[in-house]
N, C-alpha and C positions, 0 to 999 in steps of 0.2 A: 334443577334435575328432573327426570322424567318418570313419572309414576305411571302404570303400567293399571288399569283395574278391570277386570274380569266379573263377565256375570254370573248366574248359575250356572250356564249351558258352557262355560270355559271362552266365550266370545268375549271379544276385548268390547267393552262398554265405555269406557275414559281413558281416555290421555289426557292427563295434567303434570303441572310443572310446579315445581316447592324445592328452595332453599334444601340442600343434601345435610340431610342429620349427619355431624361432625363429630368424633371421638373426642371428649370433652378430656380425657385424661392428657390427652396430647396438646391440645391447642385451648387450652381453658374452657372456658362460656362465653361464650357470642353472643350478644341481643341479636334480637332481628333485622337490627341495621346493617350488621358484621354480616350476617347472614344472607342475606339480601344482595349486598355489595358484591358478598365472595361469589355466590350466583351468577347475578351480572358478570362479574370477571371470565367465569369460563365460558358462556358464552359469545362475548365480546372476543375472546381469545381464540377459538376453535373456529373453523370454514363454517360454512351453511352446509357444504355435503357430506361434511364429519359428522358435524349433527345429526341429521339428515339417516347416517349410516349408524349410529348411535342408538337411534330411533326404532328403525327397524330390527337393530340387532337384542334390543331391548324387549320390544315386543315379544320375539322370538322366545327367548330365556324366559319370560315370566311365563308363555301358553307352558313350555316345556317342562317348566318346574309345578304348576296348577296341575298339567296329565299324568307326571312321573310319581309326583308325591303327593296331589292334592295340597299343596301348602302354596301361600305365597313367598314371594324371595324374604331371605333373612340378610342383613348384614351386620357383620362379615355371615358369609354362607359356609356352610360346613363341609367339609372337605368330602365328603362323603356324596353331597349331590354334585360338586364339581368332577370326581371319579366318574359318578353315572353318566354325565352328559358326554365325558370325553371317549366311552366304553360306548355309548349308544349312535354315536357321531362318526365311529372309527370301524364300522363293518357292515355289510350290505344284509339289510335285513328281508329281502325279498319272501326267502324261503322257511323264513323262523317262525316259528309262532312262539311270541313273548310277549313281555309289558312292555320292551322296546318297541317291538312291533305294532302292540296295538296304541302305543302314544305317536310312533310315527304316524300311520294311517290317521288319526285324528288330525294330526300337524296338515298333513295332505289336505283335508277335507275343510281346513283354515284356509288355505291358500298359504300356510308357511312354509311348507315343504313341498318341492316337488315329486318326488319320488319315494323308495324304498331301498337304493341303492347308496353305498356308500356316500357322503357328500365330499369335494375335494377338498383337501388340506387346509387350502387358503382360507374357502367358509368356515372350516371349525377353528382355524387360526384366528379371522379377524372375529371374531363372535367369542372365542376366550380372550382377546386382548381387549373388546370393550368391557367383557366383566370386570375384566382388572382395572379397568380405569371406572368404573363407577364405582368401585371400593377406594381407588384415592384418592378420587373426590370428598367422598364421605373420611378419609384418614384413615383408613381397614388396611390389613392384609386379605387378599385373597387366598381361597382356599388353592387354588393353582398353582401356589410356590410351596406347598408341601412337597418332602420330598417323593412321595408315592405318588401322588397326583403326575406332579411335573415327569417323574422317568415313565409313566403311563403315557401322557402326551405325548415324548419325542419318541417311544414305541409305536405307539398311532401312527405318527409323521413316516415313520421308516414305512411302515406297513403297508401305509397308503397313496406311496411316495409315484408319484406319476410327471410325465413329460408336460409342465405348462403348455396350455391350449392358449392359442395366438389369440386376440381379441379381436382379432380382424380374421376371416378364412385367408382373404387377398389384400394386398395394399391396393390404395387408390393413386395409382402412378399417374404420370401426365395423359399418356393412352388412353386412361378409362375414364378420366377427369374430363379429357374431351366429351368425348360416347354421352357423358350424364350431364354438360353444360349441353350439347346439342338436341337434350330433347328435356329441356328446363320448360318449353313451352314461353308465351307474352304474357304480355299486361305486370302488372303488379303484382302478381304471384312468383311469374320467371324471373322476375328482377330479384324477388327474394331470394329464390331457392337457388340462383345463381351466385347471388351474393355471399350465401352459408357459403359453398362448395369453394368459392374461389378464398374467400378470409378466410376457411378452417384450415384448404389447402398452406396459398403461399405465405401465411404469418407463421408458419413453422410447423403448421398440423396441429392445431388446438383442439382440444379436448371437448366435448358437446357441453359440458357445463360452463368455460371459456367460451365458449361463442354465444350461447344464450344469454349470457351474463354482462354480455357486452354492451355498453350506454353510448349515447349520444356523445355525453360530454367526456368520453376516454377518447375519444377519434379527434385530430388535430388535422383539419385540412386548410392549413395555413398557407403550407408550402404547394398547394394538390396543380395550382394554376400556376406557378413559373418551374416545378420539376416534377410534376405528374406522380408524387409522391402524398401518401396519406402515414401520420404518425397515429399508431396503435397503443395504449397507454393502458393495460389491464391490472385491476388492484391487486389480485391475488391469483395464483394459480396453484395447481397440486405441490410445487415444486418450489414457490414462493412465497413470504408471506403480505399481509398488506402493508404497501409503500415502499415494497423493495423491487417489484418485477421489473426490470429494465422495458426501454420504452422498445417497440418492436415496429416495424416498416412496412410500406404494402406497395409496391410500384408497379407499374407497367396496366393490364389487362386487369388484376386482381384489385388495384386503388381505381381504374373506371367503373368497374363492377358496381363496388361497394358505394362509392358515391351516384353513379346512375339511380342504385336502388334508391339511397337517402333521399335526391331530388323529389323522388315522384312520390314517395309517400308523405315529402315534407316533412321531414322528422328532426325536429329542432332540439328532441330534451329527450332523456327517458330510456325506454328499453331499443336496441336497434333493431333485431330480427324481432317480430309479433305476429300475432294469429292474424290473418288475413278472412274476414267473414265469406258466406258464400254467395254474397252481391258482390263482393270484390274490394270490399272496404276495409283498409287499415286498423286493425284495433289498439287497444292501448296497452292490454297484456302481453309480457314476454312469451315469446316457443319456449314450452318445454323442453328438455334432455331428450325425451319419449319422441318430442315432435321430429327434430330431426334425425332419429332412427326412422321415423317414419316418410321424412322427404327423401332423403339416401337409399331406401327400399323402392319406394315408388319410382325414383328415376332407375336404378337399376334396370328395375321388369320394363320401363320405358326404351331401354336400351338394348332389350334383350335378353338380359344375364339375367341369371336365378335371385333370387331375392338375399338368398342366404350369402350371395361370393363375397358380398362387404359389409362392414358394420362402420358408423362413423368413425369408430378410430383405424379404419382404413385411411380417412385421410391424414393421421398423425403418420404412419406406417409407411404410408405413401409418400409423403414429404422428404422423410429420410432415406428411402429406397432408391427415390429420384434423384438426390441429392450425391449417393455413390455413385448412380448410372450417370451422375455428368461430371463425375471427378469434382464434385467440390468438397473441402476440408470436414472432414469430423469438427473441426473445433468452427467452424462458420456457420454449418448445420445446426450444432448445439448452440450456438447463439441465438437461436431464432426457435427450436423446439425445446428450449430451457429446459435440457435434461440435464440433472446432477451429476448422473454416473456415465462415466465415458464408457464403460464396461455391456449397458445398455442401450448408448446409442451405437456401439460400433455391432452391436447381432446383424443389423437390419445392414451397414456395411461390407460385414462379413457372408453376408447370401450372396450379394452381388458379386465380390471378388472372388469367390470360388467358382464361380463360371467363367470368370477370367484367366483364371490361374493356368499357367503352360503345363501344367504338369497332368492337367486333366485330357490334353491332348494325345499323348505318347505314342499311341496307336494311331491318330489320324484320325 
């Protein structure tokens, strides 16, 4: 579990990790093997980017709880700070002068907060759902199932209830997917950035953690020289867990791509997309998440367009937008963008058909 330490000035000084103190009424005493074990288990059990999200969200709570009350976290936490957080989270404090106010501005001057404006639902959603879960780790209740607490929350939620913002401004359709492979630029660079763009594309639209994450030995090009097919074998995704994601395909232009890149950088084992130095040499570390918001920017303004019209899950956005613009099945689609909910991948369905629809023509 993740401890959280702060120095005098409220700067985070440590992050360390220690076996989660257990409510010993519930589950007896543990030696430190038990403890240890149980440890290991939730991490071996959670993604890296839950962690990852865990982390920061962790961070977060303990500067807020050090500005708000000068105390470090208690667990279980008292309902009382849970109240505050949810009351100082849920209203735009621009014009107030308070204790809200001046613990936001400090948050701000961390780099934990951006603003002074309300923050969206979802932030103060997932940031109470990790509290809760690092109080069940340790076998707590959280102070958030109180019943004042909790009708405060869904109060919040109404309050500050707003039209989910797209994660993309634009989908990256086939049109624009052209535009951004035709100014990839050579060498071992454009082999790469071609290769993101086409496997995040045609594998169904993978997610920038999915494609960074992506190894040598998940790629099966067994088949690549008698049907110009590459098999895509990924452990885990948002929507999967390890050892269950079915195996996914790459054919045509998007299995050349990807194997062209492999060729030249001679990449036998290991991470597949990596930092490329600025002599032009392969390195041995994976791209960031960060990296490829930054190749999908760069080729944008290469192509003209504003830096802002796509974000990489343009190309997940993109995949399934395209997917209705050529009449292929929702249930084919989702085969390939491993979405759960049919209720989700058909939004991106449902844009396309409504400018089909005859009824929008009436008048001519």
């Amino acid at each position: 579990m993740y401890e959280v330490v702060l120095d005098h000035e409220g700067q985070i000084y440590e992050m360390k990790t220690h076996p989660a103190p257990l409510n010993p009424t519930a589950l007896g005493t543990l030696n430190s093997e038990d403890r240890a074990a149980l440890e290991d288990l939730y991490i071996r059990g959670t993604p890296e980017n839950t962690l990852r999200a865990y982390e920061r969200d962790l961070i977060y709570i303990t500067a807020w709880k050090d500005l708000s009350f000068g105390e470090t976290l208690n667990w279980p936490e008292r309902e009382e700070v849970g109240l505050r957080f949810i009351l100082d989270h849920s209203r735009d404090l621009s014009d107030e002068q308070s204790a809200a106010q001046q613990t936001a501005e400090a948050l701000i001057e961390k780099g934990l907060r951006k603003a002074f404006d309300c923050p969206a639902p979802s932030t103060l959603d997932r940031r109470i759902a990790s509290w809760r879960i690092f109080h069940r780790m340790r076998n707590l209740q959280s102070p958030f199932e109180a019943p004042l607490v909790r009708q405060a929350r869904s109060k919040a939620r109404k309050a500050a209830a707003r039209p989910p913002a797209p994660k993309s401004a634009h989908p990256i359709t086939r049109d624009i997917l052209e535009k951004l492979l035709e100014v990839s630029g050579s060498g071992l660079r454009g082999l790469r950035d071609r290769a993101v763009l086409l496997v995040g594309f045609a594998s169904g639209g993978r997610r920038r953690s999915e494609i960074v994450s992506l190894l040598r030995e998940d790629i099966d090009l067994t088949n690549f020289e008698t049907t110009g097919m590459v098999g895509l074998q990924l452990l885990s995704t948002k929507t999967t867990q390890k050892g269950e994601t079915p195996k996914l395909v790459l054919k045509g232009r998007a299995a050349r791509g990807l194997v062209a890149y492999l060729d030249a950088g001679e990449i036998k084992e290991g991470p597949v997309f990596r930092r490329i130095t600025r002599s032009g040499k392969l390195g041995s570390k994976q791209l960031s998440s960060a990296a490829i918001s930054q190749i999908i920017k760069r080729l944008l303004i290469e192509a003209g367009f504003d830096p802002s019209f796509a974000s990489p899950h343009g190309l997940r956005s993109g995949f399934l937008t395209q997917a209705a613009l050529d009449g292929a099945p929702i249930q084919a689609a989702m085969r390939l963008s491993l979405h759960r909910s049919v209720a989700q991948a058909q939004q991106y369905y449902d844009d396309v058909e409504i400018t089909e629809n005859p009824a929008t023509d009436l008048l001519g």
